[in-house]
C-alpha atoms as an extended CHARMM CRD file, in Angstrom:
* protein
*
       128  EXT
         1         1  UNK       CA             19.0700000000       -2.4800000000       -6.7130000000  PROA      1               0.0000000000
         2         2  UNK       CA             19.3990000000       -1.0640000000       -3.4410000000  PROA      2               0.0000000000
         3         3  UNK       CA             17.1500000000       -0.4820000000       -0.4740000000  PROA      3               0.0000000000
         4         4  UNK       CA             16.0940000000        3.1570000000        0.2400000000  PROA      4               0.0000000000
         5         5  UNK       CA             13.1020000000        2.3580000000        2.5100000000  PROA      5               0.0000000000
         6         6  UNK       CA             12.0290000000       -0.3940000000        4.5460000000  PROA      6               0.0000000000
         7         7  UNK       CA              7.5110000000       -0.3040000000        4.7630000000  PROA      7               0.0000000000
         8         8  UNK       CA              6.1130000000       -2.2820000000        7.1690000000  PROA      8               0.0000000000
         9         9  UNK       CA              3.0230000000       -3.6880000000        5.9270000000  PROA      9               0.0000000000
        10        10  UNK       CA              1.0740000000       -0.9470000000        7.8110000000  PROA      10              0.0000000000
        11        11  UNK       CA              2.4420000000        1.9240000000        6.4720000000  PROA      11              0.0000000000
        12        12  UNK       CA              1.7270000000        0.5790000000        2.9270000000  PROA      12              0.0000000000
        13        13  UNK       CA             -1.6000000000       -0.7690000000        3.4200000000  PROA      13              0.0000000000
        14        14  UNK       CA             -3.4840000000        0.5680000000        6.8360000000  PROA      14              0.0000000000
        15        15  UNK       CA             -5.6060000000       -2.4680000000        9.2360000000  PROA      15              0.0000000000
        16        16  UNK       CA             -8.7240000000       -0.5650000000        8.5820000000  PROA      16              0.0000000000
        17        17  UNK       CA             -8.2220000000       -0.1020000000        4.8630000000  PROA      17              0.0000000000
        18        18  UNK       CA             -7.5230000000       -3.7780000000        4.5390000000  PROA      18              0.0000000000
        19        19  UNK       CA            -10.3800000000       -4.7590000000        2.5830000000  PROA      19              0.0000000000
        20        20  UNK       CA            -10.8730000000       -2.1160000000       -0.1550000000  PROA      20              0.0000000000
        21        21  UNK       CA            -10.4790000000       -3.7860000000       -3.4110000000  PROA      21              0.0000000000
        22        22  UNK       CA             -8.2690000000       -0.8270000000       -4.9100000000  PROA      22              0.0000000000
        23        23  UNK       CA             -5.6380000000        0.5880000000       -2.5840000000  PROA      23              0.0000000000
        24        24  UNK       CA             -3.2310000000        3.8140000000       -3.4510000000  PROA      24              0.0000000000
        25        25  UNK       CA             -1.0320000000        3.1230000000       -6.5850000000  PROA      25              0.0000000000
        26        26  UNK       CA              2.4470000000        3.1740000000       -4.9460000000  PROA      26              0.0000000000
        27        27  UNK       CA              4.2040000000        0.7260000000       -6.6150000000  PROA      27              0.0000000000
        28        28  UNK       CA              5.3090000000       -0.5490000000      -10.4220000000  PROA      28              0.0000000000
        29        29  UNK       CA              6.7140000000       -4.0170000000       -9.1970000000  PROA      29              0.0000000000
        30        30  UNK       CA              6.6240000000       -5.9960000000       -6.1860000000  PROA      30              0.0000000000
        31        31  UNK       CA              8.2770000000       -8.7250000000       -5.7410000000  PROA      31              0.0000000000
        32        32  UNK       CA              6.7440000000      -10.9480000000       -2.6940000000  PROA      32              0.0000000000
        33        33  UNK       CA              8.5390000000      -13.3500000000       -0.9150000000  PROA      33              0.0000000000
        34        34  UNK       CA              5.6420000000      -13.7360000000        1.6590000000  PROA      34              0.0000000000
        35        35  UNK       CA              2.3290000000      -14.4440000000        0.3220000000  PROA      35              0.0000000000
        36        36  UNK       CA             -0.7710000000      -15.1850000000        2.2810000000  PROA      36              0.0000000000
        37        37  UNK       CA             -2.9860000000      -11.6540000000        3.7520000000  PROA      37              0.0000000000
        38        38  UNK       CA              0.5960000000       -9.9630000000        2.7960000000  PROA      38              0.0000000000
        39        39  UNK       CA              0.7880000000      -10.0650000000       -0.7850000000  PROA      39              0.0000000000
        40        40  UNK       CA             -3.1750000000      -10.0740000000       -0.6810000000  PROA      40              0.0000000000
        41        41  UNK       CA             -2.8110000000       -6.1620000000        0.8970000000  PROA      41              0.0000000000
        42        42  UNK       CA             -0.0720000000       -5.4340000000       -1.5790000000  PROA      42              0.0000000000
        43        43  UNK       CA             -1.4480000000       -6.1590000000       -4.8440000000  PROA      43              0.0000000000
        44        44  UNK       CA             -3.8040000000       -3.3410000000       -4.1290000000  PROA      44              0.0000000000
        45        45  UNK       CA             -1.3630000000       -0.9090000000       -4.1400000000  PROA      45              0.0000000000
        46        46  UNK       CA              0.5690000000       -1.9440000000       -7.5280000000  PROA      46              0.0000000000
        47        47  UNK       CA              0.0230000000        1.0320000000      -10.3970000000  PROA      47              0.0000000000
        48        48  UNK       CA             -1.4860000000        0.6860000000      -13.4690000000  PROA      48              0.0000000000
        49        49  UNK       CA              0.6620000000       -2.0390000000      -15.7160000000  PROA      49              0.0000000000
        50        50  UNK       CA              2.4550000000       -3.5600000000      -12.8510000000  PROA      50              0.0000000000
        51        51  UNK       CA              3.0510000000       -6.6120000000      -11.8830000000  PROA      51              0.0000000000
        52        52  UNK       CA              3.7710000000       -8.6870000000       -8.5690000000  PROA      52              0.0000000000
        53        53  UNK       CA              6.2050000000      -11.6420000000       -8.5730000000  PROA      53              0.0000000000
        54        54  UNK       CA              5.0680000000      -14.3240000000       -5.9680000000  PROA      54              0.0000000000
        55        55  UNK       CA              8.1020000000      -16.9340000000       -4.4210000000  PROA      55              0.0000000000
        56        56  UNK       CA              7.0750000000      -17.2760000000       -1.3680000000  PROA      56              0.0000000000
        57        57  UNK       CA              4.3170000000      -18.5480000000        1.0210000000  PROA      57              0.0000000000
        58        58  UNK       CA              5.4370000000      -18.4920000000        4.5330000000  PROA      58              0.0000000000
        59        59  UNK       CA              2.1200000000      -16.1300000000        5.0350000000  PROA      59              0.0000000000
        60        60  UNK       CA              0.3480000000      -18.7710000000        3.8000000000  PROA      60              0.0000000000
        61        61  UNK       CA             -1.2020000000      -20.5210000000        0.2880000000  PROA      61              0.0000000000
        62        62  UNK       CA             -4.0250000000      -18.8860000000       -0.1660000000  PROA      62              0.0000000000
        63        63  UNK       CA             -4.8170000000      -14.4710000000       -0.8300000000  PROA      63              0.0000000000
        64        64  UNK       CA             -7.9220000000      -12.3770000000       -0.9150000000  PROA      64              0.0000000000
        65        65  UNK       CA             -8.2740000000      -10.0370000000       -4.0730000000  PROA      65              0.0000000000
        66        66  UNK       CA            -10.9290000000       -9.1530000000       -6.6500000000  PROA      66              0.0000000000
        67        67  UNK       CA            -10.7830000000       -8.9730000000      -10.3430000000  PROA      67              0.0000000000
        68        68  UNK       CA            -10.8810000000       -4.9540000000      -10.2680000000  PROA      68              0.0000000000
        69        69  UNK       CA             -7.0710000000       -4.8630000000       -9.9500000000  PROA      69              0.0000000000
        70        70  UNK       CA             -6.6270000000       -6.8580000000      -13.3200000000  PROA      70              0.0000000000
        71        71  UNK       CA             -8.9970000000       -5.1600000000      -15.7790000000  PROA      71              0.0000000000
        72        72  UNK       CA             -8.9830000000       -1.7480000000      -13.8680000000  PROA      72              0.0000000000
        73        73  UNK       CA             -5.4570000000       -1.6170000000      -13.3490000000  PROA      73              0.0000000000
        74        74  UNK       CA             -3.7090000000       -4.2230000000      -15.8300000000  PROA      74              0.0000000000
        75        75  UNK       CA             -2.1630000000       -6.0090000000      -13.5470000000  PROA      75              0.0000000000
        76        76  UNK       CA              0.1850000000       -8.8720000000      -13.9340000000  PROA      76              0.0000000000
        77        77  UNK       CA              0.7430000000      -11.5170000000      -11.2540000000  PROA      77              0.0000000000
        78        78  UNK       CA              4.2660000000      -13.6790000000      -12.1020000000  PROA      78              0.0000000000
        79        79  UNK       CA              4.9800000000      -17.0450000000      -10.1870000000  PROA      79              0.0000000000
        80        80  UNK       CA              8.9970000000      -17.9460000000       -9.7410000000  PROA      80              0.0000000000
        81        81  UNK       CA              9.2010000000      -21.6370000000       -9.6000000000  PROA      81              0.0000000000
        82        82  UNK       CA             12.2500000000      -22.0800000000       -7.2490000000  PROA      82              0.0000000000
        83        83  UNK       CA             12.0510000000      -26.1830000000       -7.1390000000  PROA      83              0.0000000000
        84        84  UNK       CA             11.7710000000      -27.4520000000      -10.3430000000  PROA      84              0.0000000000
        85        85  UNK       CA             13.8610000000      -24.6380000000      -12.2160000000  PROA      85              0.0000000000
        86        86  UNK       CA             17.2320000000      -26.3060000000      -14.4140000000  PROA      86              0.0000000000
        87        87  UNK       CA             19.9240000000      -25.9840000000      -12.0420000000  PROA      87              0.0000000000
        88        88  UNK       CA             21.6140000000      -24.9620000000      -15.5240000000  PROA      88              0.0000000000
        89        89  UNK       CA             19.6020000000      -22.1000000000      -16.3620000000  PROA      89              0.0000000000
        90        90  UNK       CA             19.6730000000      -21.1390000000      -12.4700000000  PROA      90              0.0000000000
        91        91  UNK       CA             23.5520000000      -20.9840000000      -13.0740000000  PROA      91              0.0000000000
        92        92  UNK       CA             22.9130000000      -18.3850000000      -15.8340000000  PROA      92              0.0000000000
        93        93  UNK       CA             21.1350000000      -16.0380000000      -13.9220000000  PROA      93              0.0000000000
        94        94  UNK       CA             23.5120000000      -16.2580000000      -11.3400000000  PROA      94              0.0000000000
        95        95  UNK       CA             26.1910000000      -15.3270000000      -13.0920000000  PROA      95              0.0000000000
        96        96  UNK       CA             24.4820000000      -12.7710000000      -14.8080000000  PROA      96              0.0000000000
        97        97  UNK       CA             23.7620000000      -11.0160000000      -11.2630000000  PROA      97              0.0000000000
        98        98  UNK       CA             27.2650000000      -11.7770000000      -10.0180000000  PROA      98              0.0000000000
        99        99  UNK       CA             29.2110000000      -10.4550000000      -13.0100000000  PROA      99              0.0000000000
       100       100  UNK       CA             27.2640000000       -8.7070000000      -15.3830000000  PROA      100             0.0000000000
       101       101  UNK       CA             24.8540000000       -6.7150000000      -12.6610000000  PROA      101             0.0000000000
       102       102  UNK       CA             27.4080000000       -6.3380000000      -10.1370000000  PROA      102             0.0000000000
       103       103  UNK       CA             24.5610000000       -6.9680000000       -7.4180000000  PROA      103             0.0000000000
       104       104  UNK       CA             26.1850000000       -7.5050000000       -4.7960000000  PROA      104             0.0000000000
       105       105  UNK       CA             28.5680000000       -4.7250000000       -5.1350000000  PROA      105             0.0000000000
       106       106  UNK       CA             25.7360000000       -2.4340000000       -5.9680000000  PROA      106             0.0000000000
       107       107  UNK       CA             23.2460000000       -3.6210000000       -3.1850000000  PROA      107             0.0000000000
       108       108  UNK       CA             22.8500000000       -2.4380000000        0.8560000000  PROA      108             0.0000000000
       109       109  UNK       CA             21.9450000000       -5.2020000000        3.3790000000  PROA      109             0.0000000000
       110       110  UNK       CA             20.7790000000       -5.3450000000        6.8700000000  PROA      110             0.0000000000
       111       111  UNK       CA             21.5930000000       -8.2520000000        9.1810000000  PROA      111             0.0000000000
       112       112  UNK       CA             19.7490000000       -8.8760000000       11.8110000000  PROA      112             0.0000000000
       113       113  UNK       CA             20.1150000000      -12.1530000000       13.9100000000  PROA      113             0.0000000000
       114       114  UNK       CA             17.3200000000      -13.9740000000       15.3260000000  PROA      114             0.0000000000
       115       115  UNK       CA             18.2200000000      -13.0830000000       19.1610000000  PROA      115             0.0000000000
       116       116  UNK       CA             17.7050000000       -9.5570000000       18.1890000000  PROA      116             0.0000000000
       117       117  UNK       CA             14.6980000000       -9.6520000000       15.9120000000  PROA      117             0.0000000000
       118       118  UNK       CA             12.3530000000       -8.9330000000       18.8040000000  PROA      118             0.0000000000
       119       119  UNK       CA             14.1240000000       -6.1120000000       20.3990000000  PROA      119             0.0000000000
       120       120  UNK       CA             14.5070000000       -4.7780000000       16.5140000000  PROA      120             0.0000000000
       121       121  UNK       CA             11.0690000000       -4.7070000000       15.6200000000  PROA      121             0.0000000000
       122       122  UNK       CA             10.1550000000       -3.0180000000       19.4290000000  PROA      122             0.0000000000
       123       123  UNK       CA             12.7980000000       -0.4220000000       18.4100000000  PROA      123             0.0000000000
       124       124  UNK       CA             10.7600000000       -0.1030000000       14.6770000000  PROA      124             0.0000000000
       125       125  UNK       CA              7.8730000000        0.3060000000       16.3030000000  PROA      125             0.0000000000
       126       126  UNK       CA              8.9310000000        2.8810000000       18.7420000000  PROA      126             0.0000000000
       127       127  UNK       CA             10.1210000000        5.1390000000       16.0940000000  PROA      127             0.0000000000
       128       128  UNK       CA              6.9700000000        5.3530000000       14.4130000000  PROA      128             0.0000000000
């Protein structure tokens, strides 16, 4: 469950190809922790049979898509309620990931520190 390759949104889903209703099949699952014109531009891209989980919605409420995607493509779109969820059943899964997955042991991280998020995403961009 590691990270290979960060995308920025971009790279994934171009400004001026925004719009189309059917994007590149590049990916089985998404999970988006963003919503709003993000997860709208992603969905396009998900391959036949996949599915998108949605958390999130510091993008915003609200995301632009057409039907096409779910009876061209089979797409499935899964909400994660992360309020009302048992805090016993929460536990579970937890554990599970902790002890049974060995995620943590298993997965890469990058910190980066609000001070430096501006100069990080200058040096991202540069790179390109």
């Amino acid at each position: 469950m590691g990270v290979k390759k960060v995308y920025t949104l971009e790279e994934i889903s171009p400004e001026e190809k925004k719009n189309k209703p059917l994007g590149k099949q590049q990916f089985h699952y998404v999970l988006d922790t963003v919503g709003g014109e993000v997860a709208s531009r992603l969905l396009a891209h998900i391959h036949y049979g996949g599915s998108m989980s949605m958390c999130g919605n510091a993008g915003g409420i609200k995301f632009q898509t057409t039907v096409l995607l779910f009876i061209l493509r089979g797409i499935n779109i899964l909400g994660i309620d992360s309020i009302n969820y048992p805090i016993e059943n929460r536990e579970c899964i937890w554990n599970r990931f902790a002890n049974e997955r060995n995620v943590l042991d298993k997965s890469n991280s990058l910190k980066i520190y609000l001070k430096c998020f501006r100069a990080f995403k200058r040096e991202a961009i540069l790179e390109e």
